[in-house]
C-alpha positions in Angstrom: 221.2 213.7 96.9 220.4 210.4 95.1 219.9 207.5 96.2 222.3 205.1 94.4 221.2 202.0 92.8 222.8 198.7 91.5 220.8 197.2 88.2 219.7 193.6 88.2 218.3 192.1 85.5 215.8 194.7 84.4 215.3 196.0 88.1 216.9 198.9 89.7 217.8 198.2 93.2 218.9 200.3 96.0 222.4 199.8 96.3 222.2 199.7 100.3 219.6 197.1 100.4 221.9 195.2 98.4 225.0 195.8 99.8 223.9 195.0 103.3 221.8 191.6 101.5 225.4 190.4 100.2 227.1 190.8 103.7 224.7 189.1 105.8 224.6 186.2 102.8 228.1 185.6 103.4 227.9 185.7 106.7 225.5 183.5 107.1 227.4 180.8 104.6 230.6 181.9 106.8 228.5 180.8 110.2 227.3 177.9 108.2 230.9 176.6 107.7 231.9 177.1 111.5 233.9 180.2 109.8 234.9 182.4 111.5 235.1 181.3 115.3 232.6 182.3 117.8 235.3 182.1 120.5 238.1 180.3 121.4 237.0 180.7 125.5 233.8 179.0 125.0 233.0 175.4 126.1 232.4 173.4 122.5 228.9 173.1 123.1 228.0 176.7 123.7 230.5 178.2 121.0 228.3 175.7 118.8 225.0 177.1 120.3 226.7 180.9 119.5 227.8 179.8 116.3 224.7 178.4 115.4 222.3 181.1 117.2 224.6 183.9 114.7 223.7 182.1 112.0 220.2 182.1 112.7 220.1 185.8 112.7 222.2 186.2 109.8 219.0 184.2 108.1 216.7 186.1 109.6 218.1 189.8 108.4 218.7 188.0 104.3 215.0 187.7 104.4 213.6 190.6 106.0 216.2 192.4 103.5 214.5 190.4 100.9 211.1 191.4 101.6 212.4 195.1 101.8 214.0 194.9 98.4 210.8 193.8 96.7 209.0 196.5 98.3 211.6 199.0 97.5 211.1 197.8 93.4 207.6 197.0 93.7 207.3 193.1 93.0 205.6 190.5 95.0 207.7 188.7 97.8 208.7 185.2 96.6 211.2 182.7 97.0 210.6 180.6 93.8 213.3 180.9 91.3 211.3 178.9 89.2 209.0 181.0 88.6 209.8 184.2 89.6 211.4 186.1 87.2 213.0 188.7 89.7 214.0 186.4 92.2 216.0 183.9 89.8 218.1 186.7 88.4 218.7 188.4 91.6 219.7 185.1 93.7 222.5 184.7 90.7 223.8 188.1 90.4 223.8 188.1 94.8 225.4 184.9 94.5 228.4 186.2 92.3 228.9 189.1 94.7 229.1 186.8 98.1 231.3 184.4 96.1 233.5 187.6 95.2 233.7 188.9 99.2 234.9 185.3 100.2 237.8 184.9 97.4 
């Protein structure tokens, strides 16, 4: 069986790694926006700790994901859509698809 792949820019990317990318990126901006609740039985300052404590994670898994995407298509890990060809195309095509789960 065959591993299916999404293209970007030039770069063929497991569809998986990207898949699971997108959904952590928009949970992360959902967290980010107190959306959705933690709990409504938590205290304010600990459903603000849980919020903020999911978020965290959510952060945590887009950038291991990240890493695992450039080592899945064979281009160096970096963070600079300046320069980096790969990773400027890739935040705007990600971008579009988080935008598109939250619509």
């Amino acid at each position: 069986m065959t591993e299916e792949i999404i293209k970007i820019g030039k770069w063929n990317i497991p569809k998986a790694l990207v898949n699971e990318y997108v959904r952590f990126r928009a949970l992360a901006d959902a967290y980010a926006l107190s959306n959705p609740k933690v709990t409504g039985r938590m205290l304010f300052p600990l459903a603000e700790y849980e919020r903020s404590m999911r978020w965290q994670m959510c952060v945590q898994r887009v950038m291991e994901l990240h890493r695992e995407i450039c080592k899945a298509i064979n281009v160096p890990y970096s963070e600079n859509s300046e320069i980096d060809e790969f990773y400027k195309v890739f935040i705007i095509e990600t971008e579009k698809m988080v935008r598109s789960l939250q619509s």
